[in-house]
Backbone as JSON, one array per atom type, in Angstrom:
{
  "sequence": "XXXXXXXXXXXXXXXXXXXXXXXXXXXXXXXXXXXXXXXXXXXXXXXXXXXXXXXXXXXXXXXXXXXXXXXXXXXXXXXXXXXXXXXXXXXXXXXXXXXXXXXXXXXXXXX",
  "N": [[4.27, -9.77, -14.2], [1.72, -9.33, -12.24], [0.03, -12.33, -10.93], [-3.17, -14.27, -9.77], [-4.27, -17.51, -8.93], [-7.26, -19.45, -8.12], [-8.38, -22.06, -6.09], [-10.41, -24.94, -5.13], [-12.42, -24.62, -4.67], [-16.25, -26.41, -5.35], [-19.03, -28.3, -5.88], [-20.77, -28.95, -3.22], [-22.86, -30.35, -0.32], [-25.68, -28.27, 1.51], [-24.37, -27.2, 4.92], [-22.27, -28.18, 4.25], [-18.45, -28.5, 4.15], [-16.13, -26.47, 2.71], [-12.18, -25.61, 1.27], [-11.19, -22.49, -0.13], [-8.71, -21.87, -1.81], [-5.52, -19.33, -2.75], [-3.33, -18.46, -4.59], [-0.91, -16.54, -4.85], [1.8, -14.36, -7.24], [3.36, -12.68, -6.77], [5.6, -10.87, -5.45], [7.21, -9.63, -2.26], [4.2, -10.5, -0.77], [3.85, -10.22, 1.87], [3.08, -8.05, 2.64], [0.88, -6.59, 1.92], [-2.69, -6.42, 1.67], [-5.37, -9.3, 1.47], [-8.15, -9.99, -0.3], [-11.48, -11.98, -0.38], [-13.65, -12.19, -2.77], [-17.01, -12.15, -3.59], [-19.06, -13.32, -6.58], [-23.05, -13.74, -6.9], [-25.27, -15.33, -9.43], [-26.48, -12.78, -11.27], [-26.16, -10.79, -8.98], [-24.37, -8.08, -7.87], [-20.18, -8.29, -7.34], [-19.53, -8.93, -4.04], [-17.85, -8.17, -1.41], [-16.37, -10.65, 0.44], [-14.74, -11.43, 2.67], [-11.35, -9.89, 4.2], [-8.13, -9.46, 4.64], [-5.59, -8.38, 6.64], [-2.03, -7.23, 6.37], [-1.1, -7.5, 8.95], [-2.75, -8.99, 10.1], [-4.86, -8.83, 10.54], [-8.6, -8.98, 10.39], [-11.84, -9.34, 8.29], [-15.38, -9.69, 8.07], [-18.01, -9.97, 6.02], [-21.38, -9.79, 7.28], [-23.3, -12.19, 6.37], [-21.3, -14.07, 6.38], [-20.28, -14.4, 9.23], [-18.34, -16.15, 11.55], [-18.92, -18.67, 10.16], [-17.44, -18.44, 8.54], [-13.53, -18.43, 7.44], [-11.01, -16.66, 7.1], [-7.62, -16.6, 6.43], [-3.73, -16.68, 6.13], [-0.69, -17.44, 4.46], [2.34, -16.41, 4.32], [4.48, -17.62, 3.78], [4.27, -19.26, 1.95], [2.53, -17.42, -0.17], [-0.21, -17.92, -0.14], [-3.71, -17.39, 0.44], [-6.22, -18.33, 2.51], [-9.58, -19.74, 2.35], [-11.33, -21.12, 4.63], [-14.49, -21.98, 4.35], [-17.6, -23.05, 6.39], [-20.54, -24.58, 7.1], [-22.0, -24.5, 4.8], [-24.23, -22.74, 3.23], [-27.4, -22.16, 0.71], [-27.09, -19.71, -0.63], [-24.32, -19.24, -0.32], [-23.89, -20.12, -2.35], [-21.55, -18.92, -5.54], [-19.17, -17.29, -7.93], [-16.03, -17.56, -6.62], [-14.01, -15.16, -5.62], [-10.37, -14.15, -5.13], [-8.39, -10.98, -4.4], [-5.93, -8.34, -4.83], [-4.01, -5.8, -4.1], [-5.71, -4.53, -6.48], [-5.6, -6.25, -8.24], [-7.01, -9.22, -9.96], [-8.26, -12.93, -9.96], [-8.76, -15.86, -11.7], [-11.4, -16.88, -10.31], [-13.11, -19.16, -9.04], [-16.16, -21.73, -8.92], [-18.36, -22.26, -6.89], [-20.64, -23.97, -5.4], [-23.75, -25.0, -3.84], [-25.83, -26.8, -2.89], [-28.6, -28.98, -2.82]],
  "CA": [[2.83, -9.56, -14.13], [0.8, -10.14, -11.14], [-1.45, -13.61, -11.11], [-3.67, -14.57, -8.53], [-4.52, -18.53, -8.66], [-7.87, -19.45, -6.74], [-8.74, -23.31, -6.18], [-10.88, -25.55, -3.94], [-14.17, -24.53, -5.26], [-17.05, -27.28, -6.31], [-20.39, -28.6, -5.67], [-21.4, -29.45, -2.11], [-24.81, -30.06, 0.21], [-26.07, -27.57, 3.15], [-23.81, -27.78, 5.9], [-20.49, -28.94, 4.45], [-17.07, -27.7, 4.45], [-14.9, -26.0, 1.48], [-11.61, -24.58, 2.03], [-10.4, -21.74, -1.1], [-7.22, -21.11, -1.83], [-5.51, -18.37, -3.71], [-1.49, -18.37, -4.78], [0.08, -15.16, -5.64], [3.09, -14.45, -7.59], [4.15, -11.33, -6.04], [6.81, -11.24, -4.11], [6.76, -8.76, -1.05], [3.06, -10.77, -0.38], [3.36, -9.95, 3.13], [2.43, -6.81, 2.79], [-0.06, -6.51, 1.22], [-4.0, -6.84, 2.23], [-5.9, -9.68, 0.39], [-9.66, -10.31, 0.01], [-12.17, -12.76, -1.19], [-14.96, -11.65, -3.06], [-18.0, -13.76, -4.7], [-20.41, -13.24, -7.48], [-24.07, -15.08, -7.25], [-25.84, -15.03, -10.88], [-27.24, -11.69, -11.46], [-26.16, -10.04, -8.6], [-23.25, -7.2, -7.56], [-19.63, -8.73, -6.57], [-19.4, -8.24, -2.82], [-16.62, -8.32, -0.58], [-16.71, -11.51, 1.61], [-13.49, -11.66, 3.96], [-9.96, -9.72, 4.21], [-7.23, -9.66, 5.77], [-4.14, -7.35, 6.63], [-0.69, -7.82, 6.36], [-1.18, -7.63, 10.14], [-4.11, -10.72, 10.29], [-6.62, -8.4, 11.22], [-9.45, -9.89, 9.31], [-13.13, -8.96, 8.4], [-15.57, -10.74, 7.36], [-19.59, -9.8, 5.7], [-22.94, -10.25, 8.1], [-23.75, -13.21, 6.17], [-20.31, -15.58, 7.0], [-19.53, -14.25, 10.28], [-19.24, -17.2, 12.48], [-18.87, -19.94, 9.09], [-15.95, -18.15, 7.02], [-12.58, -18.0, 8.45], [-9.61, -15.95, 6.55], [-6.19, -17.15, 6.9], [-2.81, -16.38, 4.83], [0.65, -18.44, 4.89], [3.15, -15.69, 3.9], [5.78, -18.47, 3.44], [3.24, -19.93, 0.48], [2.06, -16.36, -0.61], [-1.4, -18.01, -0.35], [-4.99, -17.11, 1.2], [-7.22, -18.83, 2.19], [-11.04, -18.96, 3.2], [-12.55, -21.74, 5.12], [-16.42, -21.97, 4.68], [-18.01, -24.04, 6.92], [-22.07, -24.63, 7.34], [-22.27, -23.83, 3.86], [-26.11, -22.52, 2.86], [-27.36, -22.31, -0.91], [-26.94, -18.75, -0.68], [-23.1, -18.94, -0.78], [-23.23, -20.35, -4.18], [-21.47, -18.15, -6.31], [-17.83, -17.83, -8.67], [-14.82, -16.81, -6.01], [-12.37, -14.46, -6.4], [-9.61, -13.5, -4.9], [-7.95, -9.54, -4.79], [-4.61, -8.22, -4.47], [-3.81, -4.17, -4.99], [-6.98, -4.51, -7.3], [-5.51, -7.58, -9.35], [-7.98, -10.33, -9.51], [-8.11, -13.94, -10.23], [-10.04, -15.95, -12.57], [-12.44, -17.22, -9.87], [-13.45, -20.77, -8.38], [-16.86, -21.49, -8.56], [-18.66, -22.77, -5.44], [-21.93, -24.26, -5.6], [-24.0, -25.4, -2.62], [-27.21, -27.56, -3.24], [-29.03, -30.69, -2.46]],
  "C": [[2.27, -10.34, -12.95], [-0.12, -11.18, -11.4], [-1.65, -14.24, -10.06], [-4.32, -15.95, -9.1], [-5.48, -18.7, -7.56], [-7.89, -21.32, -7.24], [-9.62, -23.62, -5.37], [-12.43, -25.36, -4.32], [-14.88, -26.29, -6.12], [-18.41, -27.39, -5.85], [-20.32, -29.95, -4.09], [-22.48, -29.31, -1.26], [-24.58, -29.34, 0.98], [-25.32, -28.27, 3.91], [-22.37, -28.35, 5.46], [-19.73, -27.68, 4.31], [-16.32, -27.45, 3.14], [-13.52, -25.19, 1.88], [-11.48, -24.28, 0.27], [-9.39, -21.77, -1.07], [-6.54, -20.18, -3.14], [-3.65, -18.25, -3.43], [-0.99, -17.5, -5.78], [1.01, -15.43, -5.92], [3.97, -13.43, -7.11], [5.01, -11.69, -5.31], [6.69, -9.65, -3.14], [5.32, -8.98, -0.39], [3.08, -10.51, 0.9], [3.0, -8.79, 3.81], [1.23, -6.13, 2.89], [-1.5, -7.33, 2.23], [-4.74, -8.18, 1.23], [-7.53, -9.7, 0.85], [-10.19, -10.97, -0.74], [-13.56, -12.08, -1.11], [-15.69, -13.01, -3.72], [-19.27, -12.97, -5.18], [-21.11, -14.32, -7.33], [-24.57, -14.42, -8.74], [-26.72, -14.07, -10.45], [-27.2, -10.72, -10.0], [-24.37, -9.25, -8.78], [-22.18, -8.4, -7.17], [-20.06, -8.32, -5.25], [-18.35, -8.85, -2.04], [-17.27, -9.13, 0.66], [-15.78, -11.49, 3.15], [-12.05, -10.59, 3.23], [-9.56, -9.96, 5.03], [-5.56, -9.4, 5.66], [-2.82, -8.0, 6.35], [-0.59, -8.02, 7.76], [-2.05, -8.55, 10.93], [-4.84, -10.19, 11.09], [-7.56, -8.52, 9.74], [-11.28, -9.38, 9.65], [-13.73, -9.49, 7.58], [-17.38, -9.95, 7.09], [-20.2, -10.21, 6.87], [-22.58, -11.15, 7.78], [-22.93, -14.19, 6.47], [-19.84, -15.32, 7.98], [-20.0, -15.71, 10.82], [-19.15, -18.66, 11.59], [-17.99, -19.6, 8.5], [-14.42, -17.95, 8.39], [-11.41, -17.66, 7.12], [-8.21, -16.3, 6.77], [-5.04, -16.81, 5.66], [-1.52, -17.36, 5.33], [1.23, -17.63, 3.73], [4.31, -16.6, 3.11], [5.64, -18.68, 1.76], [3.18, -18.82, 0.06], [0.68, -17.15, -1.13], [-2.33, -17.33, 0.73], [-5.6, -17.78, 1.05], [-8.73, -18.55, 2.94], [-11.73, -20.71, 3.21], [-13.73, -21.45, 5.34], [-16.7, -23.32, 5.46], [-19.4, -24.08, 7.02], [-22.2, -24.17, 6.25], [-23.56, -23.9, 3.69], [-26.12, -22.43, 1.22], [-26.8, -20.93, -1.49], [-25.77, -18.6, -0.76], [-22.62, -19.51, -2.21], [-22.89, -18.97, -5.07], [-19.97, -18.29, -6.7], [-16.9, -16.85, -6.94], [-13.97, -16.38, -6.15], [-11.36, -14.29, -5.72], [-8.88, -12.19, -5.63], [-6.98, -9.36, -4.23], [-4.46, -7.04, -5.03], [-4.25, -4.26, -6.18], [-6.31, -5.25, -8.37], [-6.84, -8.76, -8.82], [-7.7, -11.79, -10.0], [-9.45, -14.52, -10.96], [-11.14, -16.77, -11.71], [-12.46, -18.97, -9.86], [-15.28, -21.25, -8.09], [-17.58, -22.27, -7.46], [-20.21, -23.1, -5.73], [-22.62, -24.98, -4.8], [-25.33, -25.79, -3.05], [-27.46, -29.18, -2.9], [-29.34, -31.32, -3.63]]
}
């Protein structure tokens, strides 16, 4: 059974730094596309960052420029540096894998 592991999530002010991370069990992970999504309270998920088996990587309007995508095939992790975090990226994080999900990290950005 596929399980996706996220971590790194907590409570930090405007402007700091979080990195995610997410550790699959799959094996053949280098295939495969992953992506981080994030729920805020009461809205839609939405797709924040992927990124190919080929490390072409895309990222939302709102974190271009503060999110960065990265994978370490060796690890079969992903991860997602936020940087300049705003209040607006508070929300739970997920990581996705051929539509498996993980139970989320939540992230919370406030003064």
């Amino acid at each position: 059974q596929l399980q996706l592991v996220e971590s790194g999530g907590g409570l930090v002010q405007p402007g700091e730094s979080l990195r995610l991370s997410c550790t699959v069990s799959r094996s053949f992970f280098s295939i495969y596309t992953l992506r981080w999504y994030r729920q805020a309270p009461g809205k839609q998920r939405e797709l924040v960052a992927s990124i190919t088996a080929g490390g072409t990587t895309m990222y939302t309007d709102s974190v271009k420029g503060r999110f960065t995508i990265s994978r370490d095939n060796n690890k079969r992790t992903v991860y997602l540096e936020m940087s300049s975090l705003k209040v607006d990226d508070t929300a739970v994080y997920y990581c996705e894998m051929t539509n498996s999900w993980g139970q989320g990290t939540q992230v919370t950005v406030s003064s």
